[in-house]
C-alpha positions as CSV (number, residue, x, y, z in Angstrom):
1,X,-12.8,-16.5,25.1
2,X,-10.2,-16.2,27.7
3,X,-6.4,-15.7,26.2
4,X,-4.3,-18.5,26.7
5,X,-1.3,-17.3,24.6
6,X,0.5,-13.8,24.2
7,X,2.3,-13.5,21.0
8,X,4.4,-10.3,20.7
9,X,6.5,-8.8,18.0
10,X,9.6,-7.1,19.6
11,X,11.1,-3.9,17.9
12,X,8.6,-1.2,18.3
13,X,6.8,-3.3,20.4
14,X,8.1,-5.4,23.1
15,X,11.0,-3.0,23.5
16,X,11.9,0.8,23.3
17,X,13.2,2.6,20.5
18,X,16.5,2.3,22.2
19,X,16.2,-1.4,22.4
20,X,15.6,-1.6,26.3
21,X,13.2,-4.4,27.8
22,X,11.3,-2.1,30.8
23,X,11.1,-2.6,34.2
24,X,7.0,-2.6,33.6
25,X,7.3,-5.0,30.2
26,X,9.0,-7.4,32.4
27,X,6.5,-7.3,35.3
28,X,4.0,-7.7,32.7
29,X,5.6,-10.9,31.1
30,X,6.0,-12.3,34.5
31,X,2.1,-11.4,35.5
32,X,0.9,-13.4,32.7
33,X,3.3,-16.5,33.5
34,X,1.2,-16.2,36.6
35,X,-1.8,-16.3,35.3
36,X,-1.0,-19.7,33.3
37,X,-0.8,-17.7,30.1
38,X,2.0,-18.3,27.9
39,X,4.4,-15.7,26.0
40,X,6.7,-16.0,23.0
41,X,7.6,-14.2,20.4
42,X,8.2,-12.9,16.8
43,X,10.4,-11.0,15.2
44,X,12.4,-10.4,11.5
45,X,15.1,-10.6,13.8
46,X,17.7,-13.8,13.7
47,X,18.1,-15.7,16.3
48,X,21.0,-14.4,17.9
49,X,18.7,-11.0,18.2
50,X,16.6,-13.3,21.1
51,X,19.4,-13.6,23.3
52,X,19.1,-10.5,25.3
53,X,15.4,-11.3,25.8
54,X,15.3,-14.7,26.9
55,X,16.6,-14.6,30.5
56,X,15.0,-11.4,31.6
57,X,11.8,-12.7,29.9
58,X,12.3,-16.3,31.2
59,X,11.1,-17.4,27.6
60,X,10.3,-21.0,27.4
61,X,8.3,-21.9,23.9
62,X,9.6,-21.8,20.4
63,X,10.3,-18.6,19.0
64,X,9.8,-17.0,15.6
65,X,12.7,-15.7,13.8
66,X,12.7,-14.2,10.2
67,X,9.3,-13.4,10.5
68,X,8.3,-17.1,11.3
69,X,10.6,-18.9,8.9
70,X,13.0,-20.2,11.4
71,X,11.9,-21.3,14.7
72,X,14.4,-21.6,18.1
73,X,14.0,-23.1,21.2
74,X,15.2,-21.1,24.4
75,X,19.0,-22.4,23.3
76,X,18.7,-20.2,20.1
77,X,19.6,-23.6,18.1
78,X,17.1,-23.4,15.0
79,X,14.9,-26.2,15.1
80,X,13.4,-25.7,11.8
81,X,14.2,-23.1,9.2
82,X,13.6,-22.3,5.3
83,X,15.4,-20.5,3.2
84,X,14.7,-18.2,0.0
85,X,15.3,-20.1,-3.4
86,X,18.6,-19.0,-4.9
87,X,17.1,-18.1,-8.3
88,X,14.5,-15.9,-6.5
89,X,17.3,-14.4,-4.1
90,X,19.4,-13.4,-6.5
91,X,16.7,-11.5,-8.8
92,X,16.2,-9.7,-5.5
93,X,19.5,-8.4,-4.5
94,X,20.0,-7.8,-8.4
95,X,16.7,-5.6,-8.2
96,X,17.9,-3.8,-5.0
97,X,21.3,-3.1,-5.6
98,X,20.0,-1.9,-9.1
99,X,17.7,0.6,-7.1
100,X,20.8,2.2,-5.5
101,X,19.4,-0.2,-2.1
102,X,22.1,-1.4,0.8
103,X,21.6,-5.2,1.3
104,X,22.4,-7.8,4.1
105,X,21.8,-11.3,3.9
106,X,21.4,-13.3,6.7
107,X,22.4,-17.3,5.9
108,X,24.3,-20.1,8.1
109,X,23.5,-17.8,11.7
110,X,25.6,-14.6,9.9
111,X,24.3,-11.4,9.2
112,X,26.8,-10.2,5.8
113,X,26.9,-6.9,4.6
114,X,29.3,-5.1,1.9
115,X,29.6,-1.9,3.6
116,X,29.8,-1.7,7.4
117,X,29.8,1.7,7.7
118,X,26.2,2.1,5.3
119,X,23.3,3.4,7.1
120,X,21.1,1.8,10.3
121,X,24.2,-0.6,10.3
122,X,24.6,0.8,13.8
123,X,21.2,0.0,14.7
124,X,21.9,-3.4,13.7
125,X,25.1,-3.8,15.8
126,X,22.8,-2.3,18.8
127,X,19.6,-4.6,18.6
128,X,21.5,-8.1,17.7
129,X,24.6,-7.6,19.8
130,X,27.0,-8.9,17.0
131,X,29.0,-7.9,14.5
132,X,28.4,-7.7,10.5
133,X,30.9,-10.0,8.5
134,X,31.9,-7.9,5.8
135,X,32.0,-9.3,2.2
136,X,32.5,-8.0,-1.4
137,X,30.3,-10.1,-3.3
138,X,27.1,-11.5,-1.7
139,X,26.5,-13.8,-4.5
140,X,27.7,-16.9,-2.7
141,X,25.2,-16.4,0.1
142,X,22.4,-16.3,-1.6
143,X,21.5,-20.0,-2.2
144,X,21.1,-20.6,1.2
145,X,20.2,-17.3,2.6
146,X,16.8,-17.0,5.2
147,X,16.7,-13.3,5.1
148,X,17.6,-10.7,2.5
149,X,17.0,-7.1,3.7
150,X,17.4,-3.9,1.8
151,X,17.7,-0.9,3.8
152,X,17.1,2.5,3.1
153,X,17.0,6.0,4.9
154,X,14.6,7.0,2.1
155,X,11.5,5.5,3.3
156,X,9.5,7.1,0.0
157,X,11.8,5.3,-2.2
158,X,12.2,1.8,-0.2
159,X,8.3,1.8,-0.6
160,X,8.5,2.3,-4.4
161,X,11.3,-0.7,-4.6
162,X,8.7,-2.3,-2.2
163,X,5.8,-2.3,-4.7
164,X,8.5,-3.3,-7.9
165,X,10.0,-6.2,-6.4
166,X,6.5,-7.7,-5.1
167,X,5.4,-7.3,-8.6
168,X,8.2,-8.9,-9.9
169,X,8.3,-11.7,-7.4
170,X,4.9,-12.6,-6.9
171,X,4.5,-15.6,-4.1
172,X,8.0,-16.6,-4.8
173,X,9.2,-14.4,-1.8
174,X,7.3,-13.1,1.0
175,X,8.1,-9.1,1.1
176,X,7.3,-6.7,3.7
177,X,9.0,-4.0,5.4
178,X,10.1,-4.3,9.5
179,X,10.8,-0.7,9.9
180,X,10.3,2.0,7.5
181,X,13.8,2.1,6.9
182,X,14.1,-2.3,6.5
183,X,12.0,-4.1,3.5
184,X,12.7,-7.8,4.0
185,X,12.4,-10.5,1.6
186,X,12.0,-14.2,3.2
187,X,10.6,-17.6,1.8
188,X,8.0,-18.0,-0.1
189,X,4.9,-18.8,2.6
190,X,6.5,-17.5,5.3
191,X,5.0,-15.0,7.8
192,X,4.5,-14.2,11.6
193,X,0.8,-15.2,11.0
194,X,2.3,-18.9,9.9
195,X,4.3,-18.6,13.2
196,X,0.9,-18.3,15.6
197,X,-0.7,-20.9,13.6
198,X,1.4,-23.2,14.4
199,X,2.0,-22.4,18.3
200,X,-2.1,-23.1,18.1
201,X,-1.3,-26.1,16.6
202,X,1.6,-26.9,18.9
203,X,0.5,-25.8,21.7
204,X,-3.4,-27.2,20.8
205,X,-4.8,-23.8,21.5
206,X,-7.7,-22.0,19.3
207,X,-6.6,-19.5,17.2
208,X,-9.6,-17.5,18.8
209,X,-7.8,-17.8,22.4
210,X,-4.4,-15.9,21.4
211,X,-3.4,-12.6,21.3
212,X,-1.3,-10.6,19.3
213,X,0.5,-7.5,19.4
214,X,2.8,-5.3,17.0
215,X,3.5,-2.7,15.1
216,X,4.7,-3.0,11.3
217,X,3.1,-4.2,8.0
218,X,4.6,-7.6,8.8
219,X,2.5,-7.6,12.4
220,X,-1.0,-7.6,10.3
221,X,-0.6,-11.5,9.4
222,X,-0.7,-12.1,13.1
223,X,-3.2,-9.7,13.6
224,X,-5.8,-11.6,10.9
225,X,-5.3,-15.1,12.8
226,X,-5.9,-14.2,16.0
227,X,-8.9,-13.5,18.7
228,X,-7.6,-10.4,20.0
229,X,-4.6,-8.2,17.7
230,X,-3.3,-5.4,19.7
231,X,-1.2,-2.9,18.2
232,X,0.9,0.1,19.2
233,X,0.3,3.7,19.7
234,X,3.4,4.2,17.1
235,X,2.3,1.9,14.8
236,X,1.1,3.6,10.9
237,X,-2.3,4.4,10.8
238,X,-3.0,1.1,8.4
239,X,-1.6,-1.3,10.8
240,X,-3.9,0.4,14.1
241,X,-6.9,-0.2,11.6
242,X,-6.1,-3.6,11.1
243,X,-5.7,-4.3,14.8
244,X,-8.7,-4.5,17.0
245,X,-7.6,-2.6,20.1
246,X,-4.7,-0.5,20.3
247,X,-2.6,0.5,23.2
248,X,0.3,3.6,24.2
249,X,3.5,3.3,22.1
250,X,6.7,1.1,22.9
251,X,8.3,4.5,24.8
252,X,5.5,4.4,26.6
253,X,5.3,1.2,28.1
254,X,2.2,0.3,25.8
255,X,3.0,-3.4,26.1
256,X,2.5,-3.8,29.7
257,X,-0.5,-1.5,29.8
258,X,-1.9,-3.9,26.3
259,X,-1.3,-6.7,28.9
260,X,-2.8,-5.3,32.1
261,X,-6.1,-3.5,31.0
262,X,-6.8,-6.0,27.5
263,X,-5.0,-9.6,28.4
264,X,-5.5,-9.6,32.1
265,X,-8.3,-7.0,32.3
């Protein structure tokens, strides 16, 4: 069946290591708008990390945030959002912080941390364009927090805390990691599969007529929902199996030749 929506993950995907949309990513965005195929997007990023993409990317249709649990309009305003239950938040951080794991919480459009100088914090700064409010206790934040993220430059032991706290959570979170350095907790129910789902519903096009394309543990929901699931040359070798075509990596302009020789080809 012919694709009739593009849905694209965006860190290691739709942009460079370095965080750069590319002249060719662009041109391939604006080739499909062209072809009367729609684009959006999602990402475990918050809102606020959409706004350097929106204008370049001329990005019109609701957009998945936290993995699909909030979704934004073009304006970045959330137009519907869930958060994590405060019991099951705060058994989280508790198990992470135990584990010797930094955490941010993301809750009311901030991203908190206790220690701005820990490690990828950086990163973080780079790829949303904001800066961390700095707290010493997180506790307050956590009955109304959409994101919980422990991060780690131990991607061995972030793994092990992984497998622990999905034990010990069950399907009262949803836990996966966005990088192998970020292991994010959101709502129970909530993935970027969810998030294509519903475009199909909004939108009122078959799941079998979308394309998806990524390239972290958390890009395999997509993958299972939809007709085509693209994913990237630097993708693990677990999430190219799960894909059924892959494509060059995100340095390598990998979206734009995904798009050219399996969207538009």
């Amino acid at each position: 069946m012919n694709i009739a929506l593009v849905v694209s993950d965006v860190d290691g995907t739709l942009v460079t290591t370095d965080k750069r949309l590319t002249p060719a990513t662009i041109d391939a965005v604006k080739r499909l708008d062209a072809a009367g195929i729609a684009f959006t997007v999602a990402s475990a990023r918050p809102p606020i990390g959409f706004k350097a993409l929106v204008e370049p990317l001329n990005l019109r249709l609701p957009m998945g945030a936290f993995n699909g649990g909030t979704l934004v309009g073009p304006d970045l305003v959330p137009f519907s959002q869930t958060t994590i239950p405060e019991s099951t938040a705060r058994e989280a951080v508790d198990h992470l912080l135990r584990a010797g794991i930094d955490v941010w919480v993301f809750a009311d459009g901030t991203w908190t941390l206790r220690d701005p100088g820990a490690p990828y914090a950086d990163l973080e700064r780079r790829t949303l364009g904001v800066e961390p409010t700095v707290v010493s206790d997180l506790g307050p934040l956590l009955g109304k927090a959409q994101k919980i993220v422990g991060v780690s430059g131990d991607a061995d032991e972030l793994a092990r805390v992984e497998s622990q706290l999905s034990a010990a959570l069950g399907e009262r979170a949803a836990i996966e990691r966005s990088q192998a350095y970020y292991l994010d907790i959101t709502p129970p129910g909530v993935s970027k599969g969810g998030f294509v789902l519903e475009m199909s519903r909004r939108l009122g096009i078959a799941p079998a007529r979308i394309a998806t394309l990524g390239d972290a543990g958390n890009d395999v929901a997509m993958f299972r929902v939809s007709g085509r699931s693209i994913a990237m040359g630097n993708a693990k070798a677990e999430v190219r199996a799960a894909a059924s075509a892959v494509t060059a990596s995100n340095d390598e302009d990998g979206f734009a030749q995904a798009i050219e020789r399996i969207v538009l080809g």
